[in-house]
N, C-alpha and C positions, 0 to 999 in steps of 0.2 A: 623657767627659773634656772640660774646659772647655780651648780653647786661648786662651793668653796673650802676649804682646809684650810685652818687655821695651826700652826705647827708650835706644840708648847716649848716652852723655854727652858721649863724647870731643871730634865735630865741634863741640857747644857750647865745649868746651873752646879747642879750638883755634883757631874765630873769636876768644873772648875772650883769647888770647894775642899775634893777631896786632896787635888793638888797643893791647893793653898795650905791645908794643914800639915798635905808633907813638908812644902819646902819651911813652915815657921817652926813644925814642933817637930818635926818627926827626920828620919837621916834621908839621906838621897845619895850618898856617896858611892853605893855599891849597884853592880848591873840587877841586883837580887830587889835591891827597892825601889827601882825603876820598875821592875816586873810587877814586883805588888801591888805598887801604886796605880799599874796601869789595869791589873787586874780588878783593883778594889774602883777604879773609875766605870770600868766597865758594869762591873755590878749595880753600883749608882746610877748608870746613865741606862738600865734594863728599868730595874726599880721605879727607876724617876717613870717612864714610859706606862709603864702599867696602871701607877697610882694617879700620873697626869698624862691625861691621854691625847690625843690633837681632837680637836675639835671642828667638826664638819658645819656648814648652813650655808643655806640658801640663799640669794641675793637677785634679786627681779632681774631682767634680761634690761639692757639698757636700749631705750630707739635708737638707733642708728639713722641720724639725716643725713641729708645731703650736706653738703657743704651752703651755705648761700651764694657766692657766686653759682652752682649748680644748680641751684631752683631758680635761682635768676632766670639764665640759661634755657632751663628746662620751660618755665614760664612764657619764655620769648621765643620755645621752638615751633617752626614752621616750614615746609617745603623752600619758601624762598629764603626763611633764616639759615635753613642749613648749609643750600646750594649756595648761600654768599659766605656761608665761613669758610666753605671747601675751596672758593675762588681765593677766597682769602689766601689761607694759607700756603695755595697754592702758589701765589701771583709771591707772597711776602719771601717763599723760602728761594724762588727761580730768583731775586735780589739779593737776597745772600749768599744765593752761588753767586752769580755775575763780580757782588762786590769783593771776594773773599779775591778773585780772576783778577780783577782791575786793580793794577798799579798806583794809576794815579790817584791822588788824594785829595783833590777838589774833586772830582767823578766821584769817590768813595763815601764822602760826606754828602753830597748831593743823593747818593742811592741812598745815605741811611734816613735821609728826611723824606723820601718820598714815600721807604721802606713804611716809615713812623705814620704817617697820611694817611695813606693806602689802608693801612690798619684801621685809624682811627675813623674814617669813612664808612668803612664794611662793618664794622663793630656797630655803627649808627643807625644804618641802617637795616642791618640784621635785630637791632632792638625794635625798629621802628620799621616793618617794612611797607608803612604808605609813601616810603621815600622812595621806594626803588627805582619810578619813574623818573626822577631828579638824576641820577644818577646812569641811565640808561648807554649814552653815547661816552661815559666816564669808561665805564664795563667796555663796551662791546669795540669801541676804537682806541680811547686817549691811553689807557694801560697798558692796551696788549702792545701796540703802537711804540709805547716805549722802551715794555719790553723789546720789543725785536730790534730798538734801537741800540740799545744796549748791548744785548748778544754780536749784533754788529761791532761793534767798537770793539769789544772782547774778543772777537775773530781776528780782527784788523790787528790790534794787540800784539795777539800772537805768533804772527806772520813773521815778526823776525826780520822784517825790512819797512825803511820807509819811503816806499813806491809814492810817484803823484798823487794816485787813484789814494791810496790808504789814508795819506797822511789830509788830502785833501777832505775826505768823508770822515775821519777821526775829527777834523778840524770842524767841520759842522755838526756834527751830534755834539762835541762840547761846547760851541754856542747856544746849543737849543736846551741845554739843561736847564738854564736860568729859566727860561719861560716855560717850561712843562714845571719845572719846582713850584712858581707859581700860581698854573694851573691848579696843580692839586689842590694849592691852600684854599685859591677861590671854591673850589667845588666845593670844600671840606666848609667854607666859613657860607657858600650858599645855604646848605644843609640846616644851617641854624636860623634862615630869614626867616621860616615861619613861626620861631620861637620868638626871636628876635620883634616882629611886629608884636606880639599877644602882650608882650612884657612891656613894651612903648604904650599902649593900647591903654594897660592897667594903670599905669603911670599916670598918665593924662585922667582916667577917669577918677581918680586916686583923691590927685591934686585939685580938679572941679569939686568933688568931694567936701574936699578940707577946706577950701575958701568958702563952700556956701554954709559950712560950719563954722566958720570964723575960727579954725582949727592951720589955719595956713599958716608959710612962715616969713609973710611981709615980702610973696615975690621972690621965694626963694630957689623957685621952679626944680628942675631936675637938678640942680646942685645940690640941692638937699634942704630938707624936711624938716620944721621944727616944729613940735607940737606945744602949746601954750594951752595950760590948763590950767 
């Protein structure tokens, strides 16, 4: 049980009364009835204290939850959930160095969509980790892989000249952005073919459903549904 104080009002009350009758009926003009006034407030505001006291009670301890995204979290932890959000975040902050490095701004929007992927990939699969094997050769080569591609180009950068060698291998890490960009997305929209069949799946059995109910909508297949009742 939390204890609490409750703090009365009244001795405020009652200095602020004694003043009001000084300044409506009474003089204020002299340093002599400032003192009294302040002394007769002070009495009041003793007075007041004594005869209204503060008042103490008790109040239940309140639960303290988690947060829900943290029981979420907590719900979906596992050795390989964790060990992917460490990757995670690992992989996501080495891109916001590289992009904070990197000049150009077609490279820098590209790092921030991969940035955004990458996330959204690990977050999937850390909720779900019968994914992990989908995702196996994503981890272990296409990431790291572009990390180092990256840090590349960022080296090459900063070099401060543009050598054949540089500008030549500058030149191809920015062609290959477009297709690692893409990469990602496909891995990220694989990730959903198994949800992706279960929900076609339902559909179908759905719509066999409602026809052998005479509940169809004249043929109106996946475009939509009309129930007549």
């Amino acid at each position: 049980m939390a204890k609490h104080v409750k703090r009365s009002v009244i001795p405020i009350y009652l200095v602020g009364a004694v003043w009001l009758v000084f300044g409506l009926f009474l003089s204020l003009h002299r340093v002599s009835d400032y003192l009294l006034c302040a002394g007769l407030s002070l009495g009041a505001y003793v007075l007041g204290r004594a005869v209204f006291p503060d008042r103490s009670y008790e109040l239940p301890e309140e639960k303290k939850e988690p947060a829900r995204q943290e029981k979420k979290q907590e719900a979906k932890s596992s050795p390989e959930a964790d060990a992917l959000r460490r990757e995670r975040d690992r992989a996501v902050s080495e891109m916001r160095r590289l992009n904070d490095a990197i000049e150009d701004p077609k490279i820098s929007a590209q790092i921030d969509h991969l940035e955004a992927v990458t996330r959204k990939i690990m977050d999937l699969v850390a909720e779900d980790p019968k994914k992990l094997p989908q995702i196996r050769k994503f981890m272990n080569y296409y990431l790291p892989t572009t990390l180092k591609l990256l840090n590349a180009y960022d080296r090459m950068g900063s070099a401060g000249i543009d050598g054949a060698n540089i500008t030549a291998t500058k030149g191809k890490i920015e062609g290959m952005m477009d297709t690692i960009s893409a990469a990602f997305d496909r891995q990220l929209d694989a990730l959903y073919g198994e949800e992706a069949l279960d929900i076609s799946t339902d559909i179908t059995v759905m719509e066999q459903m409602l026809q052998q109910e005479g509940l169809g909508g004249g043929g109106a297949g996946t475009d939509g549904i009309t129930l007549e009742l």
